[in-house]
N, C-alpha and C positions, 0 to 999 in steps of 0.2 A: 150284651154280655150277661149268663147266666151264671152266678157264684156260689157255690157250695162251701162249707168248711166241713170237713172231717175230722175230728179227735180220737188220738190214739193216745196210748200211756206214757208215748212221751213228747209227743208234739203234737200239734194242730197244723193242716194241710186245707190250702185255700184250694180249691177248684176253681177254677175257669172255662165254660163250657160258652160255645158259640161265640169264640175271640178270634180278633186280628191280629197278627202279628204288627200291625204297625201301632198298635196302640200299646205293646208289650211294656214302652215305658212309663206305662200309669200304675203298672204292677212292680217295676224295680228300677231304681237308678242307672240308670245309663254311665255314670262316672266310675260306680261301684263294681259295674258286672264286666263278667268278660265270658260271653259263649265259647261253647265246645261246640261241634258239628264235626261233620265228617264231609269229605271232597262229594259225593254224590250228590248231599241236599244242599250245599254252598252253591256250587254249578248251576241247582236248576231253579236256588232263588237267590241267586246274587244281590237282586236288589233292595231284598227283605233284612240285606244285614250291613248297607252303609249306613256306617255313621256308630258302630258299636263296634266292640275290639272283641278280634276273633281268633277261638285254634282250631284249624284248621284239620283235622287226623284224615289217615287212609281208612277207607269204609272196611267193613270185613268182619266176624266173627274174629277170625286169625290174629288179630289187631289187639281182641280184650286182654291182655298180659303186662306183665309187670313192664316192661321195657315202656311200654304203651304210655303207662300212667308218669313213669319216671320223666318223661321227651315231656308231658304234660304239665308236670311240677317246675321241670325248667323255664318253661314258657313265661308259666305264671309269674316267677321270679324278674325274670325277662320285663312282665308289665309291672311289675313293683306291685303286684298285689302282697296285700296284707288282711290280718283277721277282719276287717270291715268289707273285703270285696265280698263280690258272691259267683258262683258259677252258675252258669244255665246252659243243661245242655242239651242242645238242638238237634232232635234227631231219633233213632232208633234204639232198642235196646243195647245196641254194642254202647253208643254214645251213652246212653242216661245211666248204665251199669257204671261206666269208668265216672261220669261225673262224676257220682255218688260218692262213687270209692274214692276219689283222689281229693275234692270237697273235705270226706269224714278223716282223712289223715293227714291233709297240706295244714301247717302249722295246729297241728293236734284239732285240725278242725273249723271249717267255717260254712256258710253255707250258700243252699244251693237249692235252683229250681228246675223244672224241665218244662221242653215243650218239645211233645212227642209228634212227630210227623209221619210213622208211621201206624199205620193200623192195629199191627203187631203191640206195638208201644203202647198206642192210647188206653188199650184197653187191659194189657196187663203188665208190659215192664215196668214200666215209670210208677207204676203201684203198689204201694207196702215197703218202702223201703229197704228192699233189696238192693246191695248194692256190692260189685267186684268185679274179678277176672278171671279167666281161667289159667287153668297151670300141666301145659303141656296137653293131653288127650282128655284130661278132668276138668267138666265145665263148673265154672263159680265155685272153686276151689278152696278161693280166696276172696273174706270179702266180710262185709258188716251190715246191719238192720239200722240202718237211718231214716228217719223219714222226709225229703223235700220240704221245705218250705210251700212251694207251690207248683202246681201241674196246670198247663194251661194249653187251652183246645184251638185250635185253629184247623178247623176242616181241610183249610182249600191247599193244605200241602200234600193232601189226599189223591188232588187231581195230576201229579205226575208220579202216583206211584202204579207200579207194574203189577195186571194181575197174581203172580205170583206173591206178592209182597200183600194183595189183598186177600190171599187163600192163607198164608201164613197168618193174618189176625185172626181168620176165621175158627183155623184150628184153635186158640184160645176162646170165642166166643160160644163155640160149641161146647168145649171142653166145661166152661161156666154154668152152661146148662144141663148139661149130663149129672153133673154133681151138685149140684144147687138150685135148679130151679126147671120144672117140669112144663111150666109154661114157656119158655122163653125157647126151650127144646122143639116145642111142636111148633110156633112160629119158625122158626127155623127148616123144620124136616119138611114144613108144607111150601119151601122157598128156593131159592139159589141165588147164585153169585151175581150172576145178572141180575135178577131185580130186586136184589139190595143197593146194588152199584147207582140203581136208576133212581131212585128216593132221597136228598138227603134229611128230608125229614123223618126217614125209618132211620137212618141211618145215625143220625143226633140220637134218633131215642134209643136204639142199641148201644153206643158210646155209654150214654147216662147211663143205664142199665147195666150194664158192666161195670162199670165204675162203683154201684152202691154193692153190687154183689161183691166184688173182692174185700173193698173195703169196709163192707159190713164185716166178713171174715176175718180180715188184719186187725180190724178195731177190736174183736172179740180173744183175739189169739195172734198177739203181733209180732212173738218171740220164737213162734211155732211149735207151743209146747203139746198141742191139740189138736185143735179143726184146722188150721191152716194147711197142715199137712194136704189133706183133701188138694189142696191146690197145685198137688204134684201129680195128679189124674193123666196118666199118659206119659212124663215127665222120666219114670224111672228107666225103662224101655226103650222112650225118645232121647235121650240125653247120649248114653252108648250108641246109637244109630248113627246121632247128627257127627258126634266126633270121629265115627269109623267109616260112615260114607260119607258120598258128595250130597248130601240133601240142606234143607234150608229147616229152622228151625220148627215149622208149622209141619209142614213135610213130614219129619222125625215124631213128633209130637201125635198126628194123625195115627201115625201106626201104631205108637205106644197107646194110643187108646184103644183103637180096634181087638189089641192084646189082651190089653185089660179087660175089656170089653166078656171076651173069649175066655180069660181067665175067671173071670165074674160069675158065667154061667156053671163051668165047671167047678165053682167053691161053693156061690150063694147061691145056684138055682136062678140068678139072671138072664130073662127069656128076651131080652130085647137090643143083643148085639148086633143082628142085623138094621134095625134104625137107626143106630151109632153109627152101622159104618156104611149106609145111605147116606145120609145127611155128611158125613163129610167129604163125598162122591159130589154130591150137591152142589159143595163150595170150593171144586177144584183141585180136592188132598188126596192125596193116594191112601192105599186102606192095606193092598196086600204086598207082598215082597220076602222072600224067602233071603236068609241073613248066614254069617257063620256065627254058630252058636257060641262056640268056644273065645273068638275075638270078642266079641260085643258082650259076653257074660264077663270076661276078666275086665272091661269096665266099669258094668254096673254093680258089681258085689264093691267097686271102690264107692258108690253113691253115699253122699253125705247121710242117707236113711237109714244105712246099713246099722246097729248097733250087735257088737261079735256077731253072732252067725244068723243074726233075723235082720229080715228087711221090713219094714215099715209100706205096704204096697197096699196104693189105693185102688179100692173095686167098686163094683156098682149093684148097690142094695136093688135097685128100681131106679128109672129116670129120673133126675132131681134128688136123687136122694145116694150121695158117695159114703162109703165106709172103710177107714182105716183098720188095715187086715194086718195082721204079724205073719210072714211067709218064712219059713226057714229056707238058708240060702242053698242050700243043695237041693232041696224040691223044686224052689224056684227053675234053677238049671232044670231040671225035669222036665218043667213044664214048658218052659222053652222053646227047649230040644220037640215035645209032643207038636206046640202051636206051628213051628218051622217045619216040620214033617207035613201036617195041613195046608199048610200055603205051597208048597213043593208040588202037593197032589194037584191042587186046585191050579196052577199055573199052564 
């Protein structure tokens, strides 16, 4: 077991890289803790959670909402937990979003760790202390900056996750590299999905790798008064998507880059959207899709980025290198409307 600590400005966060779930209880008391999970990853390791007390949720984005957390807080009461237990929750960003959140408000607070199972997760939910739900068509609506106690890696719950669920991380591990690091980009654009899948040795050092890149980020800017932003690279475009269509959140997230991407060229003289949106071709994501303008923009002008009529939209200086732009939000729509006329031709 490989162990990291991370410090931010208001907690330290243990890493645990190349762990077992069965050694989980050398990291936390067993008497104290009580997992969250959801019926998907319960089902397909049953056996990884006798002997520890468990809640059980319905899998789903749909899921992350107040009623969600409220069935959750009853439970807990249910186990007589008190300020000394802990939560750990098992599972994907729906699950380690609501831990978080119900953790930093059950009895004004206690805490809590993750162990992220999917790909999605390892690499960027469960990191930086995001933590909430959504509120009707508005994702993370609601919600607070906590940081975990601890995040801890266990690969091999990797091997029953569905391609799709591993296209979904990818779109964050690309995303990491567009904006932060120019190497980790070209490894990437000279690969695909398949023979990352085939390595877990590439595959540990991508996890690790992501991990110091965000959370170099978070440590630097935890409140996201700055650079964090950066970290919503695709995010502003994808978020409206993923609530207004049937897509998965890497999915939505792809094409909000690809925009960006597009968008980039047209503001900063950005010459390199098409290996943006290669490379996400690579790892399974879709890149183009023609939208209605009018539905998806009366979402995103509600983005938590928005301040009165500017949005906060991240572009792409050069590969490795994101910049936070001020877009005024009726150009924005402009530009839109222009990118969705493009994809329409090309279709």
């Amino acid at each position: 077991m490989n162990k990291k600590k991370f410090t931010f400005s208001s907690a330290s966060v243990e890493f645990y890289f190349e762990a077992l779930f069965s050694r989980l209880d050398t990291v936390v008391d067993r008497k104290k803790a009580i997992i969250i999970t959801d019926a998907n990853v319960f089902d397909a390791h049953q056996s990884k959670f006798k002997n520890w007390n468990v809640i059980t949720l319905k899998p789903g984005e749909e899921y992350k909402v107040q009623p969600t957390a409220d069935a959750i807080i009853e439970q807990l009461i249910a186990f007589q937990a008190d300020r000394k237990s802990i939560l750990v929750g098992v599972g994907g960003g729906v699950v380690t979003d609501l831990t978080g959140y119900v953790a930093s408000i059950f009895m004004r607070g206690i805490q809590f760790g993750f162990v992220p199972t999917s790909l999605l997760a390892m690499v960027d939910a469960s990191i930086g202390g995001k933590n909430g739900i959504d509120v009707g068509q508005y994702k993370n609506m609601v919600g607070i900056i906590r940081q975990p106690s601890f995040i801890y890696y266990d690969q091999s719950f990797l091997k029953t996750l569905p391609d799709a669920e591993w296209s979904n991380g990818f779109a964050e591990i690309i995303k990491h590299a567009c904006i932060l690091d120019a190497k980790t980009f070209q490894l990437l654009e000279s690969s695909n999905l398949e023979k990352v899948k085939k390595s877990k040795k590439l595959m540990q050092e991508i996890i690790l790798n992501n991990v110091k890149l965000k959370a170099g980020v978070v440590k630097r800017d935890e409140f996201e008064a700055g650079e964090r932003k950066l970290l919503n690279f695709g995010h502003t475009l994808g978020h409206a998507l993923e609530t207004q269509y049937e897509l998965t959140h890497g999915q939505a997230v792809a094409l909000g880059m690809v925009f960006a991407a597009w968008l980039s060229g047209n503001l900063l003289g950005f010459k390199d959207a098409a290996r943006v949106e290669q490379t996400l071709i690579n790892f399974g994501l879709p890149t183009r899709g023609a939208f209605d303008v009018e539905k998806v923009f009366n979402v995103l002008k509600m983005d938590k980025k928005r301040i009165s009529k500017t949005m906060s939209y991240i572009l792409l200086k050069r590969v490795g290198k994101g910049v936070i732009n001020d877009i005024d939000v009726d150009a924005l729509k402009t530009h839109l409307a222009a990118y969705n006329e493009t994809n329409k031709k090309k279709k």
